[in-house]
C-alpha positions in Angstrom: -17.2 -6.1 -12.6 -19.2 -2.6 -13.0 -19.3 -0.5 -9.8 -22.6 1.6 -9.8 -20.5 4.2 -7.6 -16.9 5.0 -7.4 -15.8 6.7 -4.2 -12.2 8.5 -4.6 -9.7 9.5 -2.0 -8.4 13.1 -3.1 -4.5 13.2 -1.4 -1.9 11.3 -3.7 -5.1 9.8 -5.4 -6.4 12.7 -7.7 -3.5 15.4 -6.9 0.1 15.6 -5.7 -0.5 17.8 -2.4 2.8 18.0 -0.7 4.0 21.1 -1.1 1.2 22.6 0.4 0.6 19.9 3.0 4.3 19.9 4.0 4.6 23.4 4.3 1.0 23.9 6.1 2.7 21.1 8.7 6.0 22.9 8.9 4.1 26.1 10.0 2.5 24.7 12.5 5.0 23.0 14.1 7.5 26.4 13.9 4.5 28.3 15.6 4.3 25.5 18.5 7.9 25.4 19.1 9.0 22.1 17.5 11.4 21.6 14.6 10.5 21.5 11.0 11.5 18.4 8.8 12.1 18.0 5.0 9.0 17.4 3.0 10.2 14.3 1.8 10.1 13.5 5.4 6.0 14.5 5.5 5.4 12.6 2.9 3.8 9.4 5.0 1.7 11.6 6.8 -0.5 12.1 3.4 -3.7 10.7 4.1 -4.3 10.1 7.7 -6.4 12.3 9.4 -4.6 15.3 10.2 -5.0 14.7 14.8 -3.4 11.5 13.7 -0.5 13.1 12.2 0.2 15.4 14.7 0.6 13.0 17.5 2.8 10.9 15.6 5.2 14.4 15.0 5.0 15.9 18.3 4.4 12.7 20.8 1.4 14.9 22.7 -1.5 13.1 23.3 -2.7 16.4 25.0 -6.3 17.1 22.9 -6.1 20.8 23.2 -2.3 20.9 22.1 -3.3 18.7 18.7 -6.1 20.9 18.1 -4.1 24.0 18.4 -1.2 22.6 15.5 -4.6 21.8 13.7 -5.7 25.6 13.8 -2.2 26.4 12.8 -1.9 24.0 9.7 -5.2 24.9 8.8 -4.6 29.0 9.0 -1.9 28.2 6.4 -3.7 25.7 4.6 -7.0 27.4 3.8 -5.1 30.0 2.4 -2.4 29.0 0.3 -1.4 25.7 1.1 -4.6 23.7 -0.6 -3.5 25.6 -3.8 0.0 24.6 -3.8 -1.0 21.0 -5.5 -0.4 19.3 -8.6 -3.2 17.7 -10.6 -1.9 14.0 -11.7 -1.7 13.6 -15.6 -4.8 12.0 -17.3 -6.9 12.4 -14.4 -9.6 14.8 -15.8 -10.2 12.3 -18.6 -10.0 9.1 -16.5 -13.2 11.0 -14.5 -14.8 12.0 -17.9 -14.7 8.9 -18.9 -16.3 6.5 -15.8 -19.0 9.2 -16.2 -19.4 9.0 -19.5 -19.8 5.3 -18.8 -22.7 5.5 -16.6 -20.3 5.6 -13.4 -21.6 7.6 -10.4 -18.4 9.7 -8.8 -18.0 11.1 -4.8 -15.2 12.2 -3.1 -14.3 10.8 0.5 -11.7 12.8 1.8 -9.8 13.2 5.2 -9.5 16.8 4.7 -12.0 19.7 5.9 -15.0 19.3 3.3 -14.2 23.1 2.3 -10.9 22.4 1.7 -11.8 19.6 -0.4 -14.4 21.9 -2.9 -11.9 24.5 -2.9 -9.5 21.6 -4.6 -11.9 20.6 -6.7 -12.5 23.9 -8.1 -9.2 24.9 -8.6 -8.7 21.6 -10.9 -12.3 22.3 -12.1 -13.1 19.3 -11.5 -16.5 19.4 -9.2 -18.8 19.1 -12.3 -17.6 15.3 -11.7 -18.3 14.4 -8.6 -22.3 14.0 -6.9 -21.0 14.5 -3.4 -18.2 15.4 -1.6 -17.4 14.0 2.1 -14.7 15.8 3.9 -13.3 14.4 7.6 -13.6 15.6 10.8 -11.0 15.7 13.6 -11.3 12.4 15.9 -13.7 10.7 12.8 -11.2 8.0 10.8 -11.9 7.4 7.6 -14.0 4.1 7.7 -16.3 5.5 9.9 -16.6 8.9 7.7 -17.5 5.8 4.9 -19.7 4.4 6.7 -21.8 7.1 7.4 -22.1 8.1 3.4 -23.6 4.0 3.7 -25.8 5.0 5.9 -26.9 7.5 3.9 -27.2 5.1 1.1 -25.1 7.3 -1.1 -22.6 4.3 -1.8 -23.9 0.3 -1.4 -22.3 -3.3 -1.3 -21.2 -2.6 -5.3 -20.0 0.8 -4.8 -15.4 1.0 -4.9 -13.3 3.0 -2.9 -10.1 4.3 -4.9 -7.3 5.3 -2.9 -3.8 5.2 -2.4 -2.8 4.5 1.5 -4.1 1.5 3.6 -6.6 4.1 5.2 -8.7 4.1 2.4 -8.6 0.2 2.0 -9.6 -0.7 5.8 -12.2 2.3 5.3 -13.5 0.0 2.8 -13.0 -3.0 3.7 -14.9 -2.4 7.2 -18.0 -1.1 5.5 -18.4 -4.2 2.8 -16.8 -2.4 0.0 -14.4 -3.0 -2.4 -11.0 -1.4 -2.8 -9.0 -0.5 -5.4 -5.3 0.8 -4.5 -3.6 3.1 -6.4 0.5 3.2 -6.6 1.1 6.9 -8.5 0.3 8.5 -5.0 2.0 7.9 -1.0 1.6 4.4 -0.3 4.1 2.1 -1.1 3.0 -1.7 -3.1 3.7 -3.3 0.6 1.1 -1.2 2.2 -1.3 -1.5 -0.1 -1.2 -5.3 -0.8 -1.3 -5.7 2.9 -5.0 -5.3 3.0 -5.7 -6.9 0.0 -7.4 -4.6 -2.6 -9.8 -6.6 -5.4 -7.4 -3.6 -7.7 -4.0 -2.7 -7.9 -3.9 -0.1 -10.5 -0.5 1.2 -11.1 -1.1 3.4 -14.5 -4.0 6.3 -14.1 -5.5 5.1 -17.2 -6.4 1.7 -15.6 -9.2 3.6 -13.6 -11.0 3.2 -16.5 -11.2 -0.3 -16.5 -13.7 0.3 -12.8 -16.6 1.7 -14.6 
């Protein structure tokens, strides 16, 4: 089946952030007293909104406490972390090519929309993608989906490509297709657990959405 619009996760989807996402959590977790952990260790925490994350770490449910590790991940972030990223192999040409078939491309992301455009300039990719929806704190995915909907920027033929369970539920709540991804942070398990339409497990299967 031909999607008219193919919505793309960025984290562990289009890049390998963990370096910078590890290191952004490690820093603010050091400056609010708590212990750091290996980035191996951060790894699951790719994906899910970043409030999310933090309570899961820390055990606060205290909203001014979250928001101030926020502040601090995102001091480091928006500074070096975003830019200490690896692009996955064959992913410019895999976005070439659903363009060049007719594919329409956006970007819903959990991450600040700034920090996603400054990603997607330092990959130069941006030239691929006609919109670009970053998260908000207390706004989970399917609902930041659902709102591009509303906007009619994505319909009931549109495909969201991602690679945690996030990204499928955002989907499936909002009557769209799914396509998993296993090159990024979510295990086979996870993903087949909500039942994707795709299971891609080779970048160059992307093209086969278009």
């Amino acid at each position: 089946m031909r999607h008219d619009v193919i919505v793309f996760d960025l984290d562990g989807t289009l890049s390998d952030p963990l370096e910078g996402i590890g290191r952004s959590i490690n820093h603010a977790l050091q400056a609010c007293g708590y212990a750091t952990h290996p980035l191996d260790e951060l790894a699951i925490y790719i994906g899910p909104p970043l409030d999310f994350s933090f309570r899961e770490l820390t055990g606060s449910q205290d909203e001014a406490h979250i928001a101030a590790l926020v502040a601090h991940y995102r001091e480091r972030y928006g500074s070096i972390g975003y830019a200490e990223n690896a692009l996955y192999a064959g992913i410019p040409e895999a976005l070439a090519g659903l363009q060049a078939r007719g594919c329409r491309i956006g970007l819903c992301t959990s991450k600040r929309v700034d920090f996603a455009e400054q990603i997607l300039a330092l990959f130069k990719l941006r030239q691929h993608f006609s919109f670009v929806s970053g998260g908000e704190i207390g706004t989970p995915k399917w609902q930041q989906l659902g709102a591009l909907c509303q906007r009619g920027l994505v319909g009931p033929d549109s495909l969201m490509v991602g690679d945690r369970a996030v990204d499928m539920i955002a989907a499936h709540r909002n009557g769209l297709s799914a396509a998993g991804v296993l090159w990024g942070f979510g295990s086979q398990e996870e993903l087949s657990e909500q039942s994707p339409r795709y299971l891609l497990s080779r970048i160059d299967e992307l093209l086969t959405l278009g």
